[in-house]
C-alpha positions, 0 to 999 in steps of 0.5 A: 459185275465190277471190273475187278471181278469177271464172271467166271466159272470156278472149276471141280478140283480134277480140273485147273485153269483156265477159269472161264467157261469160255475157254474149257473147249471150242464147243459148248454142248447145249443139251435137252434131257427127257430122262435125268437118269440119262444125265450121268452117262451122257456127261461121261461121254462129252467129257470122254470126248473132250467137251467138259463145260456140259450147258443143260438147259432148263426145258424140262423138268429132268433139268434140275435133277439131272444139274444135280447128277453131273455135279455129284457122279461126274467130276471131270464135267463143268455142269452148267444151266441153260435157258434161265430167264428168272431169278428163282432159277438162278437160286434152283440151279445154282442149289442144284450145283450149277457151275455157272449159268446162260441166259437166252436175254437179260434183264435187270433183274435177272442180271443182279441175281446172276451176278449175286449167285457166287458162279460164272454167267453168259447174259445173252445179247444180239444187239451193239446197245444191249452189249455195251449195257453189259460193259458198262456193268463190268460183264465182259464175256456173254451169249450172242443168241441167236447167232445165226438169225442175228447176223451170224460171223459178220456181225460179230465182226463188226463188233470187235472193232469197237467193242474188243473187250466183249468176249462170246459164245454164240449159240443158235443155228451153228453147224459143225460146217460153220463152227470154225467160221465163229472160232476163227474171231478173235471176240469168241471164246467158244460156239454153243450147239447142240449136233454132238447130242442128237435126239435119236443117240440120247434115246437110243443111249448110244454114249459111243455114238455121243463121244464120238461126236464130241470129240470131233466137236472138240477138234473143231478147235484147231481149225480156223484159229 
């Protein structure tokens, strides 16, 4: 993507600035869903409890449907898709009123279709070479995946001396207890994770237990910065 136009993530009305999904909270929920009917009521929970940039992922086949429900019956939620690996899925989720897009890794292809697809993206990235591969195509703010198996805050660390303009979420392993670690750096926008969404509470459709969950999650943010 060109310099002059970062990937960022356009807004529902009810919502201004800022423009990055980066920036919506400390903490990105990645979310597995079984059910598309339990889309709408989980993402009134996240949202509830201050989470509003909501990451499903595309593990299921409730993915799709459940994009859809967000983006029509919940306007205070930033819907976006998660585990895209191809660029049909870029067209599915986006169709599907994905706001904006993560991928596990990238490639070429997937990275034109991405940039094309008119929404915000976080291409994943573990090493210095793929990160400066994203820089040199104007792409500033990705998915450092997985965080913890990749090296964790030290690794991070030592990316931010040379390469200060790439900015991250990372995703993979944090726990509520590490989170502030992974927000103190200056390199990181916000933490993805899944503990705010538990199996047992979807399941169960405990929305209370989920918004509770979420709001500590976003308190996360006051901490370590």
């Amino acid at each position: 993507m060109p310099e002059s136009q970062p990937a960022s993530v356009p807004l529902p009305a009810p919502v201004s600035s800022p423009a990055s999904v980066l920036d919506l909270a400390p903490v990105l929920p990645v979310v597995v869903l079984q059910d598309a009917a339990d889309a709408v009521p989980l993402a009134r929970a996240l949202v509830a409890g201050g989470l509003p940039a909501i990451e499903v992922t595309l593990r299921t086949p409730a993915a799709l449907p459940a994009l859809l429900a967000i983006a029509q019956e919940v306007p205070g939620a930033v819907a976006g898709a998660g585990t895209v690996i191809t660029p049909e899925q870029v067209a599915d989720c986006v169709a599907a009123g994905a706001r904006f897009l993560v991928s596990p890794g990238w490639t070429d292809g997937l990275l034109t279709a991405m940039t094309a697809s008119g929404v915000g993206f976080l291409p994943g990235v573990s090493t210095a070479s793929e990160v400066v591969a994203l820089l040199e195509r104007g792409v500033r703010e990705m998915k450092f995946f997985p965080a913890q198996a990749a090296g964790g805050t030290a690794y991070l660390t030592s990316l931010a001396g040379p390469l200060p303009q790439a900015r991250f979420c990372p995703t993979g392993g944090i726990t509520p207890d590490l989170a502030p670690d992974y927000l103190a750096l200056p390199n990181v926008g916000c933490v993805g994770g899944s503990w705010m969404v538990p199996e047992d509470a979807v399941a169960a459709q405990d929305w209370a237990r989920i918004e509770r969950l979420a709001r500590q999650a976003a308190g996360l943010g006051g901490r370590g910065r």
